[in-house]
N, C-alpha and C positions, 0 to 999 in steps of 0.2 A: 431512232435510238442513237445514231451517231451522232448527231445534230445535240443532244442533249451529254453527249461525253466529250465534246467536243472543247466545252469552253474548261469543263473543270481538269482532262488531260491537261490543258496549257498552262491552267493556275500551279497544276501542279509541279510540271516542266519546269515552270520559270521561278517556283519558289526555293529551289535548290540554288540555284547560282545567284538569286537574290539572297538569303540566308546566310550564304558564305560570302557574300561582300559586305553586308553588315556584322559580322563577325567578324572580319579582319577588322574592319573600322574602327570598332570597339575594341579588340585586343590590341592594336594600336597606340591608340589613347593611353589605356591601360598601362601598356609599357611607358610611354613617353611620362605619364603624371599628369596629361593632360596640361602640360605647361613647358615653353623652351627653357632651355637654362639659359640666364641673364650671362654678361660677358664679368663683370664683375664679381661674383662667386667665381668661374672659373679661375681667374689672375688671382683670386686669393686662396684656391687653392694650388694653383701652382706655385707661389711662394711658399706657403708653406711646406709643400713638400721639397720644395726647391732646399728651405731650411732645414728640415728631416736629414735631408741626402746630407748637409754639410756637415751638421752633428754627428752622423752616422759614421763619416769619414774620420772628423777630426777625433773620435772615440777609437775606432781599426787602428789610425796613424798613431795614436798613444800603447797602443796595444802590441803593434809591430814593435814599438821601440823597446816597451820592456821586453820582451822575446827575444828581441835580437843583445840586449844588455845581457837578459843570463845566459843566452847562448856564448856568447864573447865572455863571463866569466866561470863558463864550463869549461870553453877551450884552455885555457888558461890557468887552469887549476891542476895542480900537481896529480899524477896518476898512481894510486895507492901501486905498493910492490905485487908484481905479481909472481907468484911459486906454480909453475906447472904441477898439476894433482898426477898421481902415481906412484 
């Protein structure tokens, strides 16, 4: 009887950690796209965002400036009378 559980204990033993190395392999893949990314899309996406960032900038620095313009003609604006209430 041993003799006869003998081979299929090991089929079974060794079909666990064979299972879970083909499973990684395949979620692997899976992640990856099954393809490297080329170097050429990358540099054309980092220009582009390189350009994003700059637009992004030069739109703030427009924005700081009007902010700081009505800030500067708040200061500077006469300040209505004021009558203490009482």
């Amino acid at each position: 009887m041993i003799a006869a559980v003998s081979p299929a204990f090991y089929l079974l033993a060794l079909a666990c950690p064979v299972g879970m190395g083909l499973m990684m392999l395949f979620m692997g893949k899976g992640m990856m796209g099954s393809r490297k990314p080329d170097q050429t899309s990358a540099a054309n996406r980092d220009e582009e965002s390189l350009a994003d960032l700059k637009a992004e900038q030069a739109r703030l620095a427009e924005k700081i400036e009007a902010l700081e313009a009505s800030a500067d003609r708040h200061e500077h604006a006469p300040e209505p009378d004021r009558t203490p209430a009482g």
